[in-house]
Each structure stands twice: as C-alpha cells, then as structure tokens.
N, C-alpha and C positions, 0 to 999 in steps of 0.2 A: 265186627271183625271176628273171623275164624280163629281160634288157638288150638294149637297140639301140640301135647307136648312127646318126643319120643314115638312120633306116629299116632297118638290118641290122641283124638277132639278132646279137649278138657273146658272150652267155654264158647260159647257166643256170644260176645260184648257189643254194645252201646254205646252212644256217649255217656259218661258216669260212672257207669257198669264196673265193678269190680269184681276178682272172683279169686278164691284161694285155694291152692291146691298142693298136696301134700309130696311130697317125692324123696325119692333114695338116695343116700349122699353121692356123689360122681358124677360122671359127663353126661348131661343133656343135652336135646338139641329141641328149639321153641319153633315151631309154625307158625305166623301170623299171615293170615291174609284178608284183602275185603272185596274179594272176586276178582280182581286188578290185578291189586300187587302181592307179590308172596315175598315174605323175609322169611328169614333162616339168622337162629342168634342159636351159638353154641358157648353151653355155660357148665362151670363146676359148682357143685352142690357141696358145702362140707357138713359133716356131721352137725345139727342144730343149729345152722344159715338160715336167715329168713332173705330168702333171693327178691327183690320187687323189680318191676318194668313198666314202665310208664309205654301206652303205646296210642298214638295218636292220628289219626286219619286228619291230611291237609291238605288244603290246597294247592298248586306247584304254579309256578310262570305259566302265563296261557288257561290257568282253568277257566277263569271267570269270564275273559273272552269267548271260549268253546259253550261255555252253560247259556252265555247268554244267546251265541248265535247260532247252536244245536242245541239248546236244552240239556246238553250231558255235555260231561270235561270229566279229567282226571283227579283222582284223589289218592293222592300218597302216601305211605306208610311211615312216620319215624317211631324206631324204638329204642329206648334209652332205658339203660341202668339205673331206679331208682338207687341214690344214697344207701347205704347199713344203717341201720336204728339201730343204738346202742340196747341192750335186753336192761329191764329195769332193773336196780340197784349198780350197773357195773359201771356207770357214766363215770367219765374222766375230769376232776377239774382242775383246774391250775392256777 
C-alpha cells in the first residue's frame, strides 16, 4: 500500500509493515492506495497526538471467485482509526 500524507509519499507498506511519521499540529489529509483503490481520510493533528490507522488490504464479495477464474480479483481498502494510547504515567483509573 501507497501512503501520502498532504501530497507526500511518506511510506510503502506490506503486510505487517509499519511506519511512523512525524507531522504539524492541524488538518491533514492521508492517501492510501494499492494501485485499485485510492482512500482519502481527512484528519486533525493536535499539539503532541500520537494519531494511528490501521489499514488493511481485503478481500470483497466475488474476489475469490475472479482469482480463481482469472487469476486476479479485487482487493479493497479499509481504513480505520486506531484507539488513543493513553501517554505513560497519565492512565485513568477508577
């Protein structure tokens, strides 16, 4: 998978592949794609946010069908907002 972030390639990921990258508090906007499908996630950055996204290449209805009677099918994009990790020492308990 392609990433840009604000119009800059900032990674080419894998499965597994993680990649961390540093950025200015304010509106972003994330590229993802995997030659297919292109997403667009628009996000605010605040002063010392650790932002995370989980993003996952799938399968959709009909791929495994098409792979198996073309040899290629579709693979789809979900991207989701990892959770906030609380910054160590500040955890809440109750």
């Amino acid at each position: 998978m392609f990433v840009s972030i604000d119009g800059k390639q900032v990674a080419v990921l894998v499965h597994g592949q993680t990649e961390t990258v540093e950025i200015a508090p304010g509106p972003h906007a994330m590229r993802i794609h995997n030659t297919l499908v292109w997403k667009t996630v628009k996000f605010d950055a605040a002063p010392g946010e650790e932002i995370r996204y989980d993003i996952t290449n799938r399968a959709g209805f009909g791929t495994v069908t098409l792979v198996a009677t073309l040899g290629v099918g579709p693979i789809y994009l979900t991207v989701a907002r990892a959770p906030q990790h609380s910054a160590p020492g500040t955890e809440h308990k109750h």
